[in-house]
N, C-alpha and C positions, 0 to 999 in steps of 0.2 A: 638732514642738517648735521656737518660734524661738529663733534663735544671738542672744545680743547684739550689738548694734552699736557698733564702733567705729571711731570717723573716723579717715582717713586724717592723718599725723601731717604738719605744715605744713615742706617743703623750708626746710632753711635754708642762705644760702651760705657756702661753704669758705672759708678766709685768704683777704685780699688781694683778695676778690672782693667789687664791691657789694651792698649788703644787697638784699633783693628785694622790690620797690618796692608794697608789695600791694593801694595804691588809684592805679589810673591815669586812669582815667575818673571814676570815684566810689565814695564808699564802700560806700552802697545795692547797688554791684554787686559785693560779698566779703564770701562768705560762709564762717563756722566749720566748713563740712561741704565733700566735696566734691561736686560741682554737676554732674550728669550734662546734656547738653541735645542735642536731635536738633535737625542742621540739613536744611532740607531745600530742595533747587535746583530751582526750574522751569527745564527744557530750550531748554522751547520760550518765551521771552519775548524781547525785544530791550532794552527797558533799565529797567521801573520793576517790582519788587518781586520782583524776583529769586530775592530766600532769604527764607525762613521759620525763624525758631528760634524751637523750643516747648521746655515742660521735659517729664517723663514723663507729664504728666495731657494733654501734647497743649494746652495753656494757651501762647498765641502770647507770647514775652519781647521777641523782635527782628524786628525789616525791613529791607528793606535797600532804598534806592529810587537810579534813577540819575535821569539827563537824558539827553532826544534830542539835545539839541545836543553832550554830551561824549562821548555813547558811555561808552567802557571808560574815559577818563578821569577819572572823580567817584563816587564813592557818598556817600550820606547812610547811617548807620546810625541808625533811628529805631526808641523802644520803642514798647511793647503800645497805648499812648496816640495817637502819632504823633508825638511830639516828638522832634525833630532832637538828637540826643545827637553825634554826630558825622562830621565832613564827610572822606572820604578820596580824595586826590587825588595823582593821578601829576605828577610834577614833570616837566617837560619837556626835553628836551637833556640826560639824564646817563647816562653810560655805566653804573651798577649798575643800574636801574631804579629808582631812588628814588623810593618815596611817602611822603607826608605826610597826618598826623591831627590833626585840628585841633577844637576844642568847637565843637559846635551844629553851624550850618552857617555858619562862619564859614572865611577862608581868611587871614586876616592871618599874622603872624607872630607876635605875640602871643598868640595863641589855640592855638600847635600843643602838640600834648601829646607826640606822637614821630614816629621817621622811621624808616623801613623802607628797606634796599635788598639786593640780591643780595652776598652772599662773595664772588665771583668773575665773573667774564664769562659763562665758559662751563660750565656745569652742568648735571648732565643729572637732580639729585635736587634738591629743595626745600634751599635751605640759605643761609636769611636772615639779617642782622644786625639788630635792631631797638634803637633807639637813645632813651630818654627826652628832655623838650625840653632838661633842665637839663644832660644830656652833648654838650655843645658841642664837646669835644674830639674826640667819637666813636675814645679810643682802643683802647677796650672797652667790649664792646656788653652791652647792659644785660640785652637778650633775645636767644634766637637759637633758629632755626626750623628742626629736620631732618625729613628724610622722603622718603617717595615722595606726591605730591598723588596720580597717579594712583591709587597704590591703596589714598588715604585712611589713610595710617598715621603723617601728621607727627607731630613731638612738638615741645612749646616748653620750651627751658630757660632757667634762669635764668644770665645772662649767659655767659659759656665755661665753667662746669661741666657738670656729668652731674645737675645738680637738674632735675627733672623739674616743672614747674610746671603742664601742661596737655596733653592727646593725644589725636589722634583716631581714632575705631573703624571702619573699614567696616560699614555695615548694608544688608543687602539684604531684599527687603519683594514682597511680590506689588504693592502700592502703588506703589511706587517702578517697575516696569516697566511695567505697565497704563499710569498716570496721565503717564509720564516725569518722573519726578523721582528725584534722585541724593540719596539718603537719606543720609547719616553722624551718627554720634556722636562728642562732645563732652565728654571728662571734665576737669574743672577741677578742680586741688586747693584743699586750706582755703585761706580767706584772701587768694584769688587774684581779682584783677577780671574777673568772666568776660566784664563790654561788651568788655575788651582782647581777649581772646583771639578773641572773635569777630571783631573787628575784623579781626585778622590772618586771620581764614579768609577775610575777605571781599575782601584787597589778594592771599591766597594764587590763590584763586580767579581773581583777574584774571591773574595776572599768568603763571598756567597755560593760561591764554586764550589772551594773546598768542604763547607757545609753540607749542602748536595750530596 
């Protein structure tokens, strides 16, 4: 017998806290349900296509590409098509580790959509602040990123509450140890732009790198 389906009901923010922002990238990418998606890492690559993000039918949504000459510096996140949706770059000289997201592959200033940098100096668990372009004051952050990376269990909330906007699953795969690839899931709630959230596995991802 199937159970009816009922979608997960869409986080809304507490007093005093900003609304939550539910197209950051584009609307195309928020959707009324929520949005399960497996990412999945090649091991062994050095800089161009790194991640794979498929939805359940195994149907490729995202890529992820660098450059030889930035190394860990740059990614492009580009859809199933090839096109440059967005360019993610480490800012250089700041003590949080601040990266920057920008449309297409553009780097200007005009083009950034948000800026990511570490809570604190020294951290020994994921725990981001991520800041829209229009919060220029960054005195509260718009997003913010807990977890452990390594054992694939961050969550995204929406700005300093307990709203849970997005989280990821450990999956392990006979696939994923054969082939080397670090398999996780992806659950995005309604209404949520999931290019963003991936985005953030993809600046998560580096920046557990350079920890390494």
């Amino acid at each position: 017998m199937a159970y009816p389906y009922y979608p997960l009901p869409q986080p809304s923010a507490p007093p005093n806290m900003p609304a939550i922002p539910n197209v950051v990238i584009g609307p195309q990418f928020c959707a009324p349900y929520p949005v399960d998606l497996a990412v999945m890492k090649k091991v062994m690559t050095i800089s161009d296509g790194n991640f794979a993000v498929t939805d359940m039918n195994n149907n490729i949504i995202f890529k992820v590409k660098g450059s030889l000459l930035t190394l860990r510096d740059r990614r492009v996140l580009i859809d199933a098509a090839n096109n440059p949706l967005v360019t993610l770059r480490r800012k250089i000289m700041t003590a949080h580790d601040r990266w920057q997201a920008f449309r297409g592959e553009s780097t200007e200033t005009k083009d950034l959509i948000f800026t990511l940098k570490r809570s604190s100096l020294i951290q020994f668990k994921a725990n981001l602040d991520v800041f829209l372009a229009n919060n220029t004051k960054e005195d509260v952050c718009d997003f913010k990123v807990k977890g452990s990376w390594f054992e694939r269990s961050c969550i995204v909330y929406a700005g300093e509450s307990n709203n849970i906007v997005a989280q990821m699953h450990k999956k392990h795969t006979v696939q994923s140890i054969v082939i080397g690839k670090d398999n996780f899931m992806v659950t995005v709630y309604p209404n949520i732009d999931y290019a963003f959230i991936v985005a953030l596995i993809v600046i998560l991802d580096e920046i557990n790198g350079d920890d390494e």
